[in-house]
N, C-alpha and C positions, 0 to 999 in steps of 0.2 A: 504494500500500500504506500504512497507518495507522500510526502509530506505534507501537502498541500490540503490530501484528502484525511488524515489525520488530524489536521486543525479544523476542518470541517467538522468531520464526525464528532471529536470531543466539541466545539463551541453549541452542536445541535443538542447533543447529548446537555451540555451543559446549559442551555437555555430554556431547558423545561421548567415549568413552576413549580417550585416545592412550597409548602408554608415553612416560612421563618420567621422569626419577629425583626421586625425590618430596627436597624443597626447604623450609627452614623461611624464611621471608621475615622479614627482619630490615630495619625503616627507620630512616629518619630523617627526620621534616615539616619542612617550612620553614613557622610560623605568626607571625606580624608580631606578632598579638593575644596571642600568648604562652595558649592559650585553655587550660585544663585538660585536658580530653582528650587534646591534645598532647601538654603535659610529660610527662602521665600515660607514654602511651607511647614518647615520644623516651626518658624516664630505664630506662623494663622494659627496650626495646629492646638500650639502650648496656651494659645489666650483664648480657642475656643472649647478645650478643657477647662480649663480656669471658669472661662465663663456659664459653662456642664455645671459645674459644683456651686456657682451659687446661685444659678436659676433652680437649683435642684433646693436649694437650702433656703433661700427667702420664698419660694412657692411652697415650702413646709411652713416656716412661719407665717403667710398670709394667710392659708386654708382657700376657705372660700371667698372668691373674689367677689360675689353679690353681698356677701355679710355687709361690710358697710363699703359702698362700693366709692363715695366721694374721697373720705381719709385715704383708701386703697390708691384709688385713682392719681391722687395728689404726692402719694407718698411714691409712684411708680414714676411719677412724671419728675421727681428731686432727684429718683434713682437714675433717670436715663440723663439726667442733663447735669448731674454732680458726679457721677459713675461709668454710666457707659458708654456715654459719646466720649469721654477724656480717653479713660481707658482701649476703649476700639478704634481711634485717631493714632495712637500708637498701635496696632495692630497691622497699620499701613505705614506709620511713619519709619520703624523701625527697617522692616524691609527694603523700602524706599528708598533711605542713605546708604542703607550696609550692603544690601543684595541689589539696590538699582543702579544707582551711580559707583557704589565703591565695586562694586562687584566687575562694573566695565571696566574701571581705574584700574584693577586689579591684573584683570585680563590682556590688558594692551602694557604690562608691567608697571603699572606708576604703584605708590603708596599713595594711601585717605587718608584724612583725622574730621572727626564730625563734629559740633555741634548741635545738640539738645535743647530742646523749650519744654518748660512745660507744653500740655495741650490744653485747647480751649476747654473751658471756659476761663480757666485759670492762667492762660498766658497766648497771645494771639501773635508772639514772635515765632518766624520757621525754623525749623528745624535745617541742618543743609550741613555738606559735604563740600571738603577741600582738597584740593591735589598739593599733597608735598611739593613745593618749589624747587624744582630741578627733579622730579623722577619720573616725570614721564615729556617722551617727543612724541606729538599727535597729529593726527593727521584734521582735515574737518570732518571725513566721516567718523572718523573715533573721537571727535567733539562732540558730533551728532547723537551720534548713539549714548555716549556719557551722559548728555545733556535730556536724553528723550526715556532713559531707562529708567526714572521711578515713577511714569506712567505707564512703561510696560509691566512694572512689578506689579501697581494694583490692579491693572488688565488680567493679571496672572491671578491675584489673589480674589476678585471676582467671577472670575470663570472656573477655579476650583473649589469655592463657594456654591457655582450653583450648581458642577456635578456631582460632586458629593453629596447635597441636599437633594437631587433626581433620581441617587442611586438610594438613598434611604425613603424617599417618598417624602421627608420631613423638612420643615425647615424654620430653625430657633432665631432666638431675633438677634442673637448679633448676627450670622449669615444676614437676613433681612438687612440689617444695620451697614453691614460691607455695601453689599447688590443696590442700598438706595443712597450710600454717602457716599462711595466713589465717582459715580458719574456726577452729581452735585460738586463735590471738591474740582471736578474738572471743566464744567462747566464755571466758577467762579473763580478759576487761575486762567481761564481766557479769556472770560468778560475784563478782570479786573488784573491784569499783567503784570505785577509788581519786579522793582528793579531788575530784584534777583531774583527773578520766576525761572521754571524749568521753559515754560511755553516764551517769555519773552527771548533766554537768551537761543532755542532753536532756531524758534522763527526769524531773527534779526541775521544765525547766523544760513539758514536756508537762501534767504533774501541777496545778502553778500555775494554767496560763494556762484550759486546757482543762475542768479540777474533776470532780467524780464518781470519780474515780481517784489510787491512791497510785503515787509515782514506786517503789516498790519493785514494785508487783503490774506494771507496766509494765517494769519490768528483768527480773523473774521470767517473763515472758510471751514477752521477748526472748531469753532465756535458753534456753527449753523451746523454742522457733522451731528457731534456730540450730543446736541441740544434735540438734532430731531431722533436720531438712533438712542437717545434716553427715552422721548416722549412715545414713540412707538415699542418699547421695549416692553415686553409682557413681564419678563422677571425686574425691571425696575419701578414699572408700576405696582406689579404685587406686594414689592419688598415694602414699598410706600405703605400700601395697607398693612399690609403684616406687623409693619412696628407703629403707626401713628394710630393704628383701630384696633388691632385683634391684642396689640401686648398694652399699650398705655390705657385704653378703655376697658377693654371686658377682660382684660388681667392675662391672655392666655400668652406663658413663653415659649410654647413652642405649637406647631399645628401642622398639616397637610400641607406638603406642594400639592400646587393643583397642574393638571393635565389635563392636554386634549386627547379624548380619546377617539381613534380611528380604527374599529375591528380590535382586535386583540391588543393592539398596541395603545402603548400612550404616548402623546407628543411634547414636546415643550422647544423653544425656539429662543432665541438671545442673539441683539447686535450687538456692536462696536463698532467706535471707530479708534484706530492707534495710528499716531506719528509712527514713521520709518524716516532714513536720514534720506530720501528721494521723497518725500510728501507724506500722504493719508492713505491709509489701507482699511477698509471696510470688511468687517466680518461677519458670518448670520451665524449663527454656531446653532443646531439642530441636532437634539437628542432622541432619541425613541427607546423606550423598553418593551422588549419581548420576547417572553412574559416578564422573565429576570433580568434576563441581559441588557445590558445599555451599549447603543449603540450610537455613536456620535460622527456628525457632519457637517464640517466648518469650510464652505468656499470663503475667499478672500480676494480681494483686487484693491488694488490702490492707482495713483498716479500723482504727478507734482511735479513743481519744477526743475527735478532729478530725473527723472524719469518713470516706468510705471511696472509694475507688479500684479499676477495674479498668484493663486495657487490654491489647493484644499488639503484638509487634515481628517483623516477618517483613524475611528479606535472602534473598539468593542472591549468593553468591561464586565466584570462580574459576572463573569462566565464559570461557572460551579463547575467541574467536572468528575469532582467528587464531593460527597457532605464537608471534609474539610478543605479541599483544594478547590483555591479561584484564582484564575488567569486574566491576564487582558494584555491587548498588545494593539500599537498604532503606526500610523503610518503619514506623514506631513510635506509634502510636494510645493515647491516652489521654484515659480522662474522670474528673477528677480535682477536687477543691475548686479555688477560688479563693485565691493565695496574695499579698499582703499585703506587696509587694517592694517599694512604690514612693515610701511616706510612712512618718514616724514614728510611726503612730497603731496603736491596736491592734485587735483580731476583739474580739466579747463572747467570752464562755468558750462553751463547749457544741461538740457535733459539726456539724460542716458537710456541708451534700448536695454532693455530686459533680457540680456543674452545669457547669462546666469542660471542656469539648473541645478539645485540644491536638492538635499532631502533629508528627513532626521527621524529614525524609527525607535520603535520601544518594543520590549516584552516582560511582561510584569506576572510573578506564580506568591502567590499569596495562601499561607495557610491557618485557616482560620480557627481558633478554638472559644470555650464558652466565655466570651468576654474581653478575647483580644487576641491579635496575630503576630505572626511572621513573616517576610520576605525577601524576595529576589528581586531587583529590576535591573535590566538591560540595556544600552540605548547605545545609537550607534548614529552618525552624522557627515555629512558633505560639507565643504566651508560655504554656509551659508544661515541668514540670519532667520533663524525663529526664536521667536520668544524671548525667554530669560537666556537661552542656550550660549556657549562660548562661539565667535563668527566662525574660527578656524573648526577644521575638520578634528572629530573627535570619537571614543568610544569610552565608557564607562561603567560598572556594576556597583551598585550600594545595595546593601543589605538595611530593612528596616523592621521594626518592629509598631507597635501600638495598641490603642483600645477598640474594641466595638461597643459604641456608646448607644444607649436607647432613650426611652425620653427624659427629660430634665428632671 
C-alpha cells in the first residue's frame, strides 16, 4: 500500500465520530531555537491557562449569575477593565516585542533590548523594541519585515485563537477578548499613526524605497482593509458579542462557537488582512469539521507597490487514528517576490513580479491521555516568507507537551 493511501485510510479511519467530551488543548513546546512561533504560542498558551483557573474560580464564587445580577454585572464589568483587558494586552504585547520584532532582529543576526509599560488602563505608554547599535547590517526588506512582525504575531495569535476554539467547539472570553481587541488595536495604530508606530515607520518606509506612492494613501488603504475585513468578519463580530453580552451581562465565561452547518459538516470562515514588505495580502481562512476532523483552507493574495503575491495553506487536524493517537499535518504554497535577507544592498525602487515559489509543510502525532498530552511536530521549508517562520530555508522537530482543558 502507498503512502499516500495510508494517510488516506488512517485520516478516514480517523474522522469518524466518536463521543468525547470536547477539550481545549492547552501546550507547552520545548524549542532549543527559541523560534517565534513558539514563544508566540508557549506565552497565548501560559495566560490562557492562567486565565482557565480563574474563570474556573471567581465562577465558583459568583454561583448564580441571576442571584443579584446588577452587583454581579458591575463587579464583572471592574473585573474586565481593572483585570482582563491589562492582563490580555500583555498576552499580545509580550509576543509582539520578543517573538515579533526581536525575533526578526534575531534572525537577520542583530541583538534586542525592550522596553515595558504598564498596560492600559494603568499606563497608555508603548511598549517597543530596540536594535543594539552596531549589531545588525539591514537591508529595507529586513527593515520591512522587522518593522511589520508584531502584526504578524497577533495575526498568528488570532488565528490560533480561533482554531483551537473550532477544534473544541468552545470559546472562553479571553479567546473572544484576543479575536475582538486585535483587529480594534489595529485599526487605531492606522487611524491614529503615532511617531513611533509599527504602521507609520512601514508605510513611510514602503513609500521611500518603493516610489509612485505616499506613505499616507498606503496607511489609508491599510486602514479601509482592516476596517472592512473586521466589519464582515463573523469570528470578530461574535467575539464582540461573546464578551460585551454573553460574559459582562448574563455572566457566562465560556459558551459554544457557533457554526454553519452544511450536511454533516460544520462551517466557520475568518478574514484578514497582513502587511508583507511588497504591500497587503488578504486572507479568508475557512474551517470545516467532519465529523471530528478539522479541516482548514486559507487562499491569500496581496499586491502593493513591491509587487504582488498569491498562494493557499491547507491542514487537517484532529484526526484520531486511534482512542489515544491524533495526527495533523499541513501544507502552505506561495508565489511570492524575491526578498533581499541576505546582504546589505538594496532592490531599485518599482514593483517586483512574483517569480518566487516557496512552500512550508508540517506533521504533527499527538498522544493524548485523560487530561493532557504528548508530542511530535515536524516542519520543513523553502526560503520563503510565511508567517512567524524564519525567510531562509529551514527544517525543525520540537517535542511538546500540555493540558486538555474542559470548561472553566
Amino acid at each position: 500500500m502507498s503512502a499516500s493511501r495510508i494517510v488516506l485510510v488512517l485520516a478516514a479511519g480517523g474522522c469518524t465520530h466518536v463521543d468525547r467530551v470536547p477539550t481545549t488543548p492547552v501546550r507547552l513546546s520545548i524549542d532549543l531555537a527559541a523560534r517565534p512561533e513558539v514563544i508566540t504560542q508557549n506565552v497565548q498558551d501560559a495566560f490562557r491557562l492562567a486565565f482557565w483557573v480563574k474563570d474556573h474560580r471567581v465562577g465558583e464564587l459568583e454561583g448564580d449569575p441571576e442571584r443579584h445580577p446588577l452587583a454581579l454585572g458591575v463587579a464583572r464589568a471592574a473585573e474586565l477593565l481593572l483585570f482582563d483587558i491589562p492582563i490580555a494586552s500583555e498576552v499580545t504585547v509580550i509576543p509582539h516585542e520578543v517573538a515579533g520584532h526581536g525575533g526578526r532582529i534575531r534572525e537577520f543576526g542583530g541583538r534586542a533590548t525592550y522596553s515595558f509599560e504598564l498596560p492600559p488602563p494603568y499606563s497608555f505608554s508603548p511598549s517597543a523594541t530596540h536594535v543594539v547599535a552596531g549589531s545588525l547590517s539591514s537591508t529595507v526588506d529586513m527593515n520591512l519585515l522587522i518593522d511589520q512582525a508584531g502584526i504578524a504575531v497577533e495575526a498568528h495569535e488570532a488565528r490560533y485563537a480561533l482554531h483551537t476554539a473550532f477544534e473544541s467547539g468552545r470559546l472562553d472570553h479571553l479567546d473572544s477578548g484576543l479575536m475582538f481587541g486585535i483587529p480594534i488595536h489595529e485599526i487605531i495604530e492606522a487611524t491614529v499613526p503615532f511617531a513611533q508606530s509599527d504602521v507609520r515607520h512601514w508605510t513611510t518606509l514602503q513609500a521611500d524605497h518603493f516610489g509612485g506612492v505616499s506613505a499616507e494613501s498606503i496607511q489609508h488603504r491599510y486602514l479601509a482593509l482592516v476596517a472592512i475585513t473586521s466589519l464582515v468578519n463573523p469570528t470578530f463580530l461574535y467575539s464582540a458579542y461573546d464578551l460585551l453580552w454573553r460574559f459582562l451581562v448574563e455572566g457566562k465565561r465560556t459558551g459554544a462557537l457557533p457554526t454553519i452547518r452544511v450536511g454533516p459538516a460544520e462551517l466557520w470562515a475568518s478574514t484578514h488582512v497582513s502587511p508583507t514588505p511588497w504591500g497587503l495580502e488578504l486572507e479568508l481562512d475557512v474551517l470545516t469539521k467532519w465529523p471530528d476532523c478539522i479541516v482548514g483552507i486559507a487562499p491569500h493574495a496581496g499586491t502593493g507597490p513591491g509587487g504582488s503575491s498569491g498562494g493557499i495553506a491547507l491542514a487537517i487536524s484532529n484526526v484520531h487514528v486511534s482512542p489515544i493517537v491524533v495526527i495533523a499535518a499541513g501544507l502552505d504554497a506561495w508565489l511570492q517576490p524575491d526578498l533581499a535577507v541576505a546582504a546589505p544592498i538594496l532592490f531599485g525602487t518599482g514593483p517586483r513580479a512574483p517569480t518566487h515559489l516557496g512552500a512550508s509543510t508540517f506533521a504533527e502525532v499527538r498522544w493524548d491521555h485523560p487530561g493532557w498530552f504528548v508530542g511530535l511536530r515536524a516542519s520543513t521549508k523553502t526560503k520563503v516568507l510565511v508567517d512567524l517562520q524564519p525567510i531562509a530555508a529551514s527544517g525543525d522537530v520540537i517535542a511538546f507537551t500540555g493540558l486538555l482543558l474542559g470548561r472553566p
